[in-house]
C-alpha positions as CSV (number, residue, x, y, z in Angstrom):
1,X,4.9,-11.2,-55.8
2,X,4.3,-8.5,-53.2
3,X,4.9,-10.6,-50.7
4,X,8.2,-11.0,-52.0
5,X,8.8,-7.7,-52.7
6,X,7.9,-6.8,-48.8
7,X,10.0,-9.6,-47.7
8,X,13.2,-8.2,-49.5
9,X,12.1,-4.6,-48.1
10,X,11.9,-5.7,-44.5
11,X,15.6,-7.7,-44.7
12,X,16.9,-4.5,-45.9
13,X,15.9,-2.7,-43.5
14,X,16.6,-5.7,-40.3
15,X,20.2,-5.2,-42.0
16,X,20.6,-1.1,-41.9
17,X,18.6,-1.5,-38.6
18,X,21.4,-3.8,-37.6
19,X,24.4,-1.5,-39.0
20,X,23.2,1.1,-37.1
21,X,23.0,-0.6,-34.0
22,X,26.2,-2.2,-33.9
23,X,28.0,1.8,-34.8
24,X,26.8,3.4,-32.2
25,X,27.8,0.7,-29.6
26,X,31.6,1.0,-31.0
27,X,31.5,4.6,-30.5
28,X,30.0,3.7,-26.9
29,X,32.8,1.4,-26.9
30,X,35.2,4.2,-28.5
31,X,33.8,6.4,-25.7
32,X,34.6,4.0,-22.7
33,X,37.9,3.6,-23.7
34,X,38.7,7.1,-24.1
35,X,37.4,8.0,-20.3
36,X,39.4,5.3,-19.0
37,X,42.5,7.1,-20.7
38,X,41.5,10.5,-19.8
39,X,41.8,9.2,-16.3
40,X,45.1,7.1,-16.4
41,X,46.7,10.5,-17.8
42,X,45.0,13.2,-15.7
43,X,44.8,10.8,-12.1
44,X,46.8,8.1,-12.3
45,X,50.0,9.0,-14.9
46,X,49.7,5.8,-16.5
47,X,51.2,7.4,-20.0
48,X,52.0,4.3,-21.8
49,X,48.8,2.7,-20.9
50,X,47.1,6.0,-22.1
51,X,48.7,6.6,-25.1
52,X,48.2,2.7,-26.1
53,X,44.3,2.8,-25.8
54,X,44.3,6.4,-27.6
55,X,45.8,4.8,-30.5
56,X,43.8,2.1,-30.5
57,X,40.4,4.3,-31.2
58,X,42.5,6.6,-33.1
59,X,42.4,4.1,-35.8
60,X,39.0,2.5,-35.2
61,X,37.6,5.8,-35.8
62,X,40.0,7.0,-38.6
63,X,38.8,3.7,-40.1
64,X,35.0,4.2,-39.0
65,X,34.5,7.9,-39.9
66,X,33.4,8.3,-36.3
67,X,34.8,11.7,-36.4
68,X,33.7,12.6,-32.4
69,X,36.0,10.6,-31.3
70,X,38.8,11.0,-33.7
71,X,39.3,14.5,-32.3
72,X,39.1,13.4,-28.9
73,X,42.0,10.7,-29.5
74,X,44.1,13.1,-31.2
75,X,43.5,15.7,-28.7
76,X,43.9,13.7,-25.3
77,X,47.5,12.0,-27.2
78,X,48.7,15.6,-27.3
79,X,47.7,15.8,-23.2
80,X,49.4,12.8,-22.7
81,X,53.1,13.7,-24.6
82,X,52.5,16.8,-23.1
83,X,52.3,16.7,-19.6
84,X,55.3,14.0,-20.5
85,X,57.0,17.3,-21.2
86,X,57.5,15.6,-25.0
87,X,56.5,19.1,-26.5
88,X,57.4,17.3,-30.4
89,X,54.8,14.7,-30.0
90,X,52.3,16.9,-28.1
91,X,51.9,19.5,-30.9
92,X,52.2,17.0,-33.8
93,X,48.9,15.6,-32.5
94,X,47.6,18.5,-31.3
95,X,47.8,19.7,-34.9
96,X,46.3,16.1,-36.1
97,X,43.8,17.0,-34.0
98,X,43.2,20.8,-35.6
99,X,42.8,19.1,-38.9
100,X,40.0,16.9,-37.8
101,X,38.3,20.1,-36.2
102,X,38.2,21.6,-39.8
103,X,37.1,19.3,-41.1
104,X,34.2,18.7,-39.3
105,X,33.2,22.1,-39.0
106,X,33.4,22.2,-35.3
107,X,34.0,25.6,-33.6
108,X,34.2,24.6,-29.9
109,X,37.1,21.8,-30.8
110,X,38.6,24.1,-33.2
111,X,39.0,26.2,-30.3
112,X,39.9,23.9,-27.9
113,X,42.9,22.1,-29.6
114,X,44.0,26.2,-30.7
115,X,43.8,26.8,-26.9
116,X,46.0,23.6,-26.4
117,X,48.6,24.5,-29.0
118,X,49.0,27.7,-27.7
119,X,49.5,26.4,-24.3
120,X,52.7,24.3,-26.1
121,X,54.0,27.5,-27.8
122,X,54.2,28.9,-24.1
123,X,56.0,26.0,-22.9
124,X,58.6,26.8,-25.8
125,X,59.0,30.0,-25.1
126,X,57.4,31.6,-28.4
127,X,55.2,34.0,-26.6
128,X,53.9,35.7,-29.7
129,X,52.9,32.7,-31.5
130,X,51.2,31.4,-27.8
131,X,49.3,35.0,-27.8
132,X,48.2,34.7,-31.8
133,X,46.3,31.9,-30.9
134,X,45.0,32.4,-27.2
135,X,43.4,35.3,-29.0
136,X,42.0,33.3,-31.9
137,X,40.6,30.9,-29.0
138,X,38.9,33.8,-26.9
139,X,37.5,35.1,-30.7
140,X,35.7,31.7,-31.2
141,X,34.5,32.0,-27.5
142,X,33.1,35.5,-27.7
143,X,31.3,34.6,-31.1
144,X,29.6,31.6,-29.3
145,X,29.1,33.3,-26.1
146,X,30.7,31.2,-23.9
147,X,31.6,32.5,-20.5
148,X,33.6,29.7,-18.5
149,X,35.6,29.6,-22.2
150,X,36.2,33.7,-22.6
151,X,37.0,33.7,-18.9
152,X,39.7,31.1,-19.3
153,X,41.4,32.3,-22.4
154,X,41.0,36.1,-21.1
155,X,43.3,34.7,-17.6
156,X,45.7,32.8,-20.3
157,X,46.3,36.0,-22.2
158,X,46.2,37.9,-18.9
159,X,48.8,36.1,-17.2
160,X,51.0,36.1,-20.5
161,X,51.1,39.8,-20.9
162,X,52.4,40.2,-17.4
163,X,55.2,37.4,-18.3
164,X,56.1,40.2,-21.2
165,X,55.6,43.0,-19.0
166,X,52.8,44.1,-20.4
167,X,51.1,45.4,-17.3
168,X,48.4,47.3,-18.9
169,X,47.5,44.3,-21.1
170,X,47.6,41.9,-18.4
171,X,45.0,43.8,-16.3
172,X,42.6,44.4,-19.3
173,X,42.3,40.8,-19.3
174,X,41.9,40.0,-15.6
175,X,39.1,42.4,-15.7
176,X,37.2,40.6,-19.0
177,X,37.7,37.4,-16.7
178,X,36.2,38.4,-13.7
179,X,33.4,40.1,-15.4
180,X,32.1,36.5,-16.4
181,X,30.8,34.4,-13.7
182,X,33.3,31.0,-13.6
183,X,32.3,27.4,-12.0
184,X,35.7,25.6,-12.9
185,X,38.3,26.1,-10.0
186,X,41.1,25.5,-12.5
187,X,40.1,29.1,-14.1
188,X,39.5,30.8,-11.1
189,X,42.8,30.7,-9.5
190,X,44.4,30.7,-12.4
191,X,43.0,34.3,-12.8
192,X,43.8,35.0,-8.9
193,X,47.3,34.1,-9.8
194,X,47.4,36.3,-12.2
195,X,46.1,38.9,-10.0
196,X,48.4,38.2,-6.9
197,X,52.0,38.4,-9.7
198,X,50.1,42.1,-10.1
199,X,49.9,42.6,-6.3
200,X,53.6,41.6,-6.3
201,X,54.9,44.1,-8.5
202,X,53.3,46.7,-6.4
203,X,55.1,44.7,-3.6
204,X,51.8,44.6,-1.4
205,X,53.5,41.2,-0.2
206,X,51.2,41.0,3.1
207,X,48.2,41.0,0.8
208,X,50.0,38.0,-1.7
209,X,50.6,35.8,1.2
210,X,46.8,35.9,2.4
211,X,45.3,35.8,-1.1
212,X,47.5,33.0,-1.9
213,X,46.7,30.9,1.2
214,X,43.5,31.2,0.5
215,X,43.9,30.0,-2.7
216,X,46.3,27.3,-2.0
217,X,43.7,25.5,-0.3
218,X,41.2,25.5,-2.9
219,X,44.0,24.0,-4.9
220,X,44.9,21.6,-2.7
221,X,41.1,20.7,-2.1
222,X,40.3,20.4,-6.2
223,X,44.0,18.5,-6.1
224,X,45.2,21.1,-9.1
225,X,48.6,20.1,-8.5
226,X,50.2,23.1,-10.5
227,X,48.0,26.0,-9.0
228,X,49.2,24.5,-5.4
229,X,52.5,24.5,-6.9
230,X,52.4,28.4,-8.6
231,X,50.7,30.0,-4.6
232,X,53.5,28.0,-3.0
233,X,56.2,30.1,-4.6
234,X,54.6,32.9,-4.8
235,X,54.3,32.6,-0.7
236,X,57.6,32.0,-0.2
237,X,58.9,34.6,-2.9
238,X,56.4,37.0,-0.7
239,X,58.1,36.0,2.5
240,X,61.7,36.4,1.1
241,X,61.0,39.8,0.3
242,X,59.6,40.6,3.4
243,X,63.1,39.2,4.8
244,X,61.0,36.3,7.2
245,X,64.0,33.9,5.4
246,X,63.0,30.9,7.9
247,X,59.4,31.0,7.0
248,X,60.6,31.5,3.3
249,X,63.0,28.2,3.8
250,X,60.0,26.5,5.3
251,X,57.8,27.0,2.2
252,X,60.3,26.4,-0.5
253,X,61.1,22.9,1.7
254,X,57.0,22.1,1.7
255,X,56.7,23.2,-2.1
256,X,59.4,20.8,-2.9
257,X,58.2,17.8,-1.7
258,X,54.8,18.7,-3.6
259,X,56.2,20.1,-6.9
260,X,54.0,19.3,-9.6
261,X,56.6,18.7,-12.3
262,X,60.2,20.3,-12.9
263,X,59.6,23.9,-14.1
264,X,58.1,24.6,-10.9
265,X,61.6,23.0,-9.5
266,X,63.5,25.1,-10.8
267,X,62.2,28.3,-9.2
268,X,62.0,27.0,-6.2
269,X,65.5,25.6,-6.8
270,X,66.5,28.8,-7.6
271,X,64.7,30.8,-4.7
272,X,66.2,28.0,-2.3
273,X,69.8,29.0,-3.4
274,X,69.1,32.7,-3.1
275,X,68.0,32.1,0.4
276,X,71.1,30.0,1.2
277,X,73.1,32.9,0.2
278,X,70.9,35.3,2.1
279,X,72.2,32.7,5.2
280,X,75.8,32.2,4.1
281,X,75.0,28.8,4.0
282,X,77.7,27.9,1.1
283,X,76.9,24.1,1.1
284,X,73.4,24.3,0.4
285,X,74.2,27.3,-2.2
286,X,76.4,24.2,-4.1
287,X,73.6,21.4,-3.4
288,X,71.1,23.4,-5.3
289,X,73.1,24.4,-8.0
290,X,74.0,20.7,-8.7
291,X,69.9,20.3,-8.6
292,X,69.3,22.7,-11.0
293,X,72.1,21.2,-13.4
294,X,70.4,17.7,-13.4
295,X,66.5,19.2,-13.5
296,X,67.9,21.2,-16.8
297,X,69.4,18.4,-18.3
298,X,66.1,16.1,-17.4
299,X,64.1,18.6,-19.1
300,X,66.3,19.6,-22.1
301,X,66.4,15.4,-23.0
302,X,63.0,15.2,-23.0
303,X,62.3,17.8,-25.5
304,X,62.7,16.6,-29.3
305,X,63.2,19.9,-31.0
306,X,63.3,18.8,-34.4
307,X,59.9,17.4,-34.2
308,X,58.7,20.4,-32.9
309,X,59.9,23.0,-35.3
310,X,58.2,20.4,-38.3
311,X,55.3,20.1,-36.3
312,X,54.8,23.9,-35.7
313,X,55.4,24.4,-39.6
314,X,52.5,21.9,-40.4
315,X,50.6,23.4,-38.2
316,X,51.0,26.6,-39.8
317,X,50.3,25.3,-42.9
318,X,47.2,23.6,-41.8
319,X,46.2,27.3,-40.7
320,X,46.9,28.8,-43.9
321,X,44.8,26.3,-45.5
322,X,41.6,26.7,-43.2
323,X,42.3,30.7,-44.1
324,X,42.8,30.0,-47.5
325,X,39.3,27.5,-47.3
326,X,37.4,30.7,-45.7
327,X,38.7,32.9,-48.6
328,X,37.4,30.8,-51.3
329,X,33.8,31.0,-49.3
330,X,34.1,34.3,-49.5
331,X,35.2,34.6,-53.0
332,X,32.3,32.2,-54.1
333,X,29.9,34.4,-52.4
334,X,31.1,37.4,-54.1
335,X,31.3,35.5,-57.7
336,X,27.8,34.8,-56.6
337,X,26.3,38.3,-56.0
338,X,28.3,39.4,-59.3
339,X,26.7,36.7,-60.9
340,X,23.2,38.2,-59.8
341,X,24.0,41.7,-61.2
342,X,25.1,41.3,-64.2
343,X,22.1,39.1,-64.6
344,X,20.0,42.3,-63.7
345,X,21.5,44.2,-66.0
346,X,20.5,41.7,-68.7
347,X,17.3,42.4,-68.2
348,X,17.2,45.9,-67.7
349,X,19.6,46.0,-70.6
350,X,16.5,43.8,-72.6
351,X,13.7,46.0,-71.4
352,X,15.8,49.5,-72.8
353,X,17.0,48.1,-75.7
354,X,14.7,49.7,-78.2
355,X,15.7,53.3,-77.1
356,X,19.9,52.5,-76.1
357,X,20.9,50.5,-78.6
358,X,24.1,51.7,-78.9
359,X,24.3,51.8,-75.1
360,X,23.1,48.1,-75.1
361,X,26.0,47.4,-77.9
362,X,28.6,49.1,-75.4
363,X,26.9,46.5,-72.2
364,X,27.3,43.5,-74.4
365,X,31.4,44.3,-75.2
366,X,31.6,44.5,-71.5
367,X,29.5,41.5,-70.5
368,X,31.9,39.7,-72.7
369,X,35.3,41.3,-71.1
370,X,34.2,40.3,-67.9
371,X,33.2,36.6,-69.1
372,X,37.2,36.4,-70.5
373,X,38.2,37.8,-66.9
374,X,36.5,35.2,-64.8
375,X,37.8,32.5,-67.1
376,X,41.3,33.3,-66.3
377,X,40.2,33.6,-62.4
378,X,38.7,30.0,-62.9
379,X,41.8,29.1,-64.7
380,X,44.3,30.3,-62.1
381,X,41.9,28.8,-59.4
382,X,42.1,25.5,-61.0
383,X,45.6,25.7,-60.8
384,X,46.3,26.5,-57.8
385,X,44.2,23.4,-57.0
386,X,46.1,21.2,-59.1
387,X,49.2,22.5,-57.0
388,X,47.4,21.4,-53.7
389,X,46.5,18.1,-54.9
390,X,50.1,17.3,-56.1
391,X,51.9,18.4,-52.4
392,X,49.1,16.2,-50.9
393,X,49.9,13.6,-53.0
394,X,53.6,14.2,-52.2
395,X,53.3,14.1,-48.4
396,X,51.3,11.3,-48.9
397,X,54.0,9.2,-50.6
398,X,56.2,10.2,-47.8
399,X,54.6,9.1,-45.1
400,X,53.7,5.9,-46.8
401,X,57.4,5.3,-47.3
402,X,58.0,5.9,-43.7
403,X,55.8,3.7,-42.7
404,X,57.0,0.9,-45.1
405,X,60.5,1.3,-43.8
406,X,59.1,1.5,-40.0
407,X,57.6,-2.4,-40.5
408,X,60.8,-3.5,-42.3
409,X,63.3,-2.4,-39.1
410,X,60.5,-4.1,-36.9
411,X,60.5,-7.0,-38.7
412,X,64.3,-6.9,-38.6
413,X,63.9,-6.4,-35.0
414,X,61.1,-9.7,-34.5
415,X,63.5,-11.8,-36.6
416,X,66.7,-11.1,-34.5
417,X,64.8,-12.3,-31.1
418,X,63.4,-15.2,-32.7
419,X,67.0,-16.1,-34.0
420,X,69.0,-15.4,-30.4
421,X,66.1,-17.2,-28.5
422,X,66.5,-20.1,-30.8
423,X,70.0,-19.8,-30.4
424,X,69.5,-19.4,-26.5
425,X,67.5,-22.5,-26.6
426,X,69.9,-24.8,-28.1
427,X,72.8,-23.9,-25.9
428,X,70.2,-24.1,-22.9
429,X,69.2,-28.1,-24.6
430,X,73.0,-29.0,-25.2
431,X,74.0,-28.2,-21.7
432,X,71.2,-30.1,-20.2
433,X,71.7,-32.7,-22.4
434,X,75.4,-32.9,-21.9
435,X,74.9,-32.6,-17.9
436,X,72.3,-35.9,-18.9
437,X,74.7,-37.6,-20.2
438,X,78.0,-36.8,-17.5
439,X,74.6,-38.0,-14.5
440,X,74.3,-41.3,-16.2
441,X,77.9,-42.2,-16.8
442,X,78.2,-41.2,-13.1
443,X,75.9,-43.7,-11.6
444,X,77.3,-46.0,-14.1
445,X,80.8,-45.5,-13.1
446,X,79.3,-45.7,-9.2
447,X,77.4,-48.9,-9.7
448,X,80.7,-50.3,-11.1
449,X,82.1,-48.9,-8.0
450,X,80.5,-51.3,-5.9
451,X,81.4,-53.9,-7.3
452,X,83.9,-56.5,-5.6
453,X,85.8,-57.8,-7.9
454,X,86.5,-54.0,-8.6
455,X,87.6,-52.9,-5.7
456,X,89.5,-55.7,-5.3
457,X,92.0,-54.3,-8.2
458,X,93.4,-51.2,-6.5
459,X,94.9,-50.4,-10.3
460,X,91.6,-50.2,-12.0
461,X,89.4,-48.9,-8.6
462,X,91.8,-45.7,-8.8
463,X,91.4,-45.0,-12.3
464,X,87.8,-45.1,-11.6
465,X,88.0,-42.7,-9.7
466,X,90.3,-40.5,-11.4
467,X,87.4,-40.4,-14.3
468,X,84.7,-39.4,-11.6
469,X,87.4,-36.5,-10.7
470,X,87.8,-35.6,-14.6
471,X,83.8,-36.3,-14.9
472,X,83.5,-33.0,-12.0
473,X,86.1,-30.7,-14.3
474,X,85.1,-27.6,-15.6
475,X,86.2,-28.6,-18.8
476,X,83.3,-27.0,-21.1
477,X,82.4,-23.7,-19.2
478,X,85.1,-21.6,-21.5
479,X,83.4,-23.3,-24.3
480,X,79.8,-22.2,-22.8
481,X,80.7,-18.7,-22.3
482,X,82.0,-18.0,-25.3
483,X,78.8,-19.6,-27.2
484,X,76.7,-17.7,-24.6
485,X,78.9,-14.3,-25.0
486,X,78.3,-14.1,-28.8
487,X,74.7,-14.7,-28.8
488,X,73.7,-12.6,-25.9
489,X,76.3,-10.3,-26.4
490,X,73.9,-7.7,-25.6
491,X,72.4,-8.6,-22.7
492,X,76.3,-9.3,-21.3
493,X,77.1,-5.9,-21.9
494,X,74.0,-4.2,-20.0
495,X,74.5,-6.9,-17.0
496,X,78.3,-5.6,-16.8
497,X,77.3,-1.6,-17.3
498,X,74.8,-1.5,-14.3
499,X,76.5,-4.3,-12.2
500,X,80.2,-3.4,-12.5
501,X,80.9,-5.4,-9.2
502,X,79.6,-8.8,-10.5
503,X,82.5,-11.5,-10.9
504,X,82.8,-14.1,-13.8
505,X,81.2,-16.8,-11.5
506,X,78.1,-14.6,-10.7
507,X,77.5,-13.8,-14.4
508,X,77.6,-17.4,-15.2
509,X,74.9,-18.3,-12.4
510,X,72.7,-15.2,-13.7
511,X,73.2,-16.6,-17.5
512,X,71.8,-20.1,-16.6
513,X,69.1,-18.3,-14.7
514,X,68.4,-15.9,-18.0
515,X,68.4,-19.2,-19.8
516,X,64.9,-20.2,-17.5
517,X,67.0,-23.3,-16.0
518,X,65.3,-24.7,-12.7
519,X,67.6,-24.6,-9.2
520,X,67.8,-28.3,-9.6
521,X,69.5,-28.4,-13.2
522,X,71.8,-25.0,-12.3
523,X,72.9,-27.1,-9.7
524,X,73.8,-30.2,-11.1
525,X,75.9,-28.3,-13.8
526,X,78.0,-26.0,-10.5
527,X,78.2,-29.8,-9.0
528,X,76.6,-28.1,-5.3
529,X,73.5,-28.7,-3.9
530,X,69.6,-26.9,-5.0
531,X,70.2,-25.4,-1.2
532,X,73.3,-23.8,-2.6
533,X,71.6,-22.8,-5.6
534,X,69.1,-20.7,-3.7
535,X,71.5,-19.2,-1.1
536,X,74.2,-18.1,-4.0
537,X,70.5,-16.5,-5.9
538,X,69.7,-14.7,-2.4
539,X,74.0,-13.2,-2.4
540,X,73.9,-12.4,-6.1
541,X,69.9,-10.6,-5.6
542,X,71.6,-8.9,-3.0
543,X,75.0,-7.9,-4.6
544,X,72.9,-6.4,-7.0
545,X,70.3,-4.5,-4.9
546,X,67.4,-6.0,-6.2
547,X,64.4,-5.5,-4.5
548,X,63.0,-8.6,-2.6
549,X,60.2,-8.6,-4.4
550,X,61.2,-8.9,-7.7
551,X,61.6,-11.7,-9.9
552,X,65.3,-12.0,-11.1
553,X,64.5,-13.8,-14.3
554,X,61.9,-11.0,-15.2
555,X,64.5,-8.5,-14.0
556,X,67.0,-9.9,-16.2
557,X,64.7,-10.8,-18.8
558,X,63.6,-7.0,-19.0
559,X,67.6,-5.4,-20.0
């Protein structure tokens, strides 16, 4: 019996032993996974890849409770969309990733991700909102004491003040930065940009240029790719006021070629055409402007505005909730401490009673208004619950509707391939199997060729012939193309768009080759040689300026 009863203890605990164990090697594994993302976004601009593998252990650890690396999922798919400039998608996870910060409790990722949505209000051009919450990030910091943190948020506000003009501002922050002693590059020159914009406005240009060579180096050496990008214009803005417009042209030229994304483009766009007026060169003036069209319009497609404006109002509301949760605390704590007095007066109200009792008559009519008033406050309170819990329950229904109607239009979407590849495949089997069938009557009709008593009837040896000749007519390729056009009618369309200067002949060649046909079976049905084949795939690969390199079914394949 106690042997027993030990036996069943220790397989419980193998098991939890077990559990344990294999959770913390899928968070190791969640771990992995997220470094290797974190450096195909950050190194290598991989995106895709990225974003793939985030929401992969975005779900793992939804499902898992491993609430780490939640955050970290969330938070490094908002880097990802945004340093794809997609503003939408970066603050709608950014904010996904807020809401698991909250919920955990966790300061430092609560103010990281506010830091990072901030950093998206800037991008937007809502410079209020951007300094709400770069203030709300360098409050967290200063509560937890956190230099490298304080310094960086102090720079952000710092260099946002002077964007508004706020001079004052903008050096009361510089100073808080540089009063903390800073180890991460990115924060340090960030702050010395700050600082040189100052020395601009004073139009000590001499002193910007050397500062911001200096600097420029250190950003080149950490590869910070924007900072390099910020000291380069601000040395060429520096040498343009000077009027030194060659060295000024020679920097805007350099900063070009290393521009870390468009925004930095389009000042140095913009400097470049006020230099070619400066020179009277007219042509370049027109060059730039037409460079500054497209870099808008590249920028303006990639943002999603109406994804952005609803994420910004969830996030919002996610904010007011997390005030809302640290009202509540509060109000519990003060329910509490009125709790505690009126319990002490109870008892003091006990120990007089003898000697008040009319006073102690007056303390009980009160003790009993104030139970009616903090029944109604539990009333409303349970309310306004109920109210919460039916506009979760609400968005909840919504986005499982969404999702419902997302896996319909991709099943949709699965069934259609499957039915034009089908499709594809039967044309591609009747056209083999009729070529087949024309190969075998055409040794038949040779074999009877041959034969002497045939050729000795000129009659019937020339209509032998005559049905090779009909045997070699294009006599079903109207019929193909047709079949081949209202399947495919897609892929026809894209083929024709980017290769306007394809001719009927080359689209049929490329349609047998989108069907996966070999150069021996393509040329059997074109009646020429596999040598032919391969020469007429080399003229159309050219004709279309296909790399050499690249597979043509793939390519075609891919549109």
């Amino acid at each position: 019996m106690l042997f027993s009863k030990f036996k069943s203890y220790f397989f419980c605990f193998l098991f939890l032993l077990i559990s344990l164990i294999s959770s913390a090697q899928s968070k190791e594994e969640c771990d992995s996974i997220i470094n290797i993302a974190v450096q195909e976004i950050f190194q290598k601009e991989d995106y895709a890849s990225a974003i793939n593998r985030l929401n992969e252990i975005k779900n793992i650890a939804s499902k898992k409770r491993f609430q780490r690396q939640h955050f970290l999922a969330e938070n490094n798919l908002g880097a990802a969309y945004y340093n794809m400039l997609d503003y939408g998608n970066a603050i709608t996870h950014y904010l996904k990733a807020y809401e698991v910060a909250i919920e955990n409790g966790d300061a430092m990722d609560e103010m990281t991700v506010l830091n990072n949505i901030a950093i998206v209000y800037v991008k937007d051009e809502n410079a209020e909102k951007a300094k709400e919450y770069f203030e709300k990030s360098l409050l967290i910091a200063k509560k937890l004491q956190l230099p490298e943190k304080i310094a960086l948020y102090a720079s952000n506000l710092s260099k946002l003040n002077l964007e508004q003009g706020d001079t004052e501002k903008a050096k009361e922050f510089i100073q808080l930065t540089l009063k903390h002693p800073v180890k991460n590059p990115a924060v340090r020159l960030n702050a010395f940009s700050t600082q040189n914009k100052l020395l601009f406005q004073h139009q000590l240009f001499d002193s910007v240029i050397k500062v911001s060579n200096s600097a420029l180096k250190e950003s080149q050496k950490y590869q910070l790719h924007e900072s390099a990008s910020e000291f380069e214009y601000l040395i060429a803005k520096a040498y343009y006021e000077k009027g030194n417009y060659t060295k000024a042209n020679e920097i805007v030229e350099q900063a070009l070629n290393n521009a870390a994304n468009d925004f930095y483009k389009l000042d140095l766009y913009e400097l470049k055409s006020l230099l070619a007026l400066k020179t009277n060169k007219i042509n370049i003036i027109y060059a730039t402007k037409d460079s500054l069209v497209a870099i808008n319009n590249r920028i303006n497609t990639n943002k999603n505005k109406e994804i952005l404006v609803n994420s910004q109002l969830k996030f919002e509301l996610a904010a007011s909730n997390h005030e809302l949760e640290i009202n509540k605390e509060k109000t519990a704590n003060q329910q509490l401490l009125y709790t505690i007095s009126i319990v002490f007066l109870l008892i003091i109200s006990l120990i007089t009673i003898w000697a008040f009792y009319k006073r102690n008559e007056a303390s009980k009519q009160k003790h009993i208004l104030a139970e009616q008033n903090l029944k109604i406050t539990d009333l409303e309170l349970a309310q306004e619950k109920q109210k919460t819990e039916l506009l979760d329950q609400e968005l909840k229904e919504k986005e499982l509707r969404n999702q419902l109607e997302k896996e319909k239009l991709k099943e949709k979407e699965l069934q259609l391939k499957q039915e034009v590849a089908q499709s594809n495949k039967q044309l591609s089997d009747k056209i083999l199997f009729q070529n087949t069938r024309n190969e075998l009557i055409e040794n038949i009709i040779a074999k009877v060729s041959d034969l002497p008593q045939i050729k000795k009837d000129s009659q019937l040896y020339k209509s032998i012939n005559h049905l090779k000749l009909h045997l070699k007519e294009d006599t079903k390729w109207e019929e193909f193309t047709s079949n081949f056009e209202n399947v495919n009618n897609e892929f026809i369309l894209k083929l024709k768009k980017k290769h306007p200067n394809l001719n009927a002949n080359d689209i049929r060649f490329l349609s047998f080759i989108y069907l996966n046909l070999s150069y021996k079976e393509i040329a059997s049905l074109l009646n020429i040689s596999p040598e032919s084949c391969r020469k007429r795939k080399e003229r159309v690969t050219k004709k279309m300026e296909l790399s050499s390199g690249k597979s043509l079914f793939e390519y075609l394949s891919s549109l």
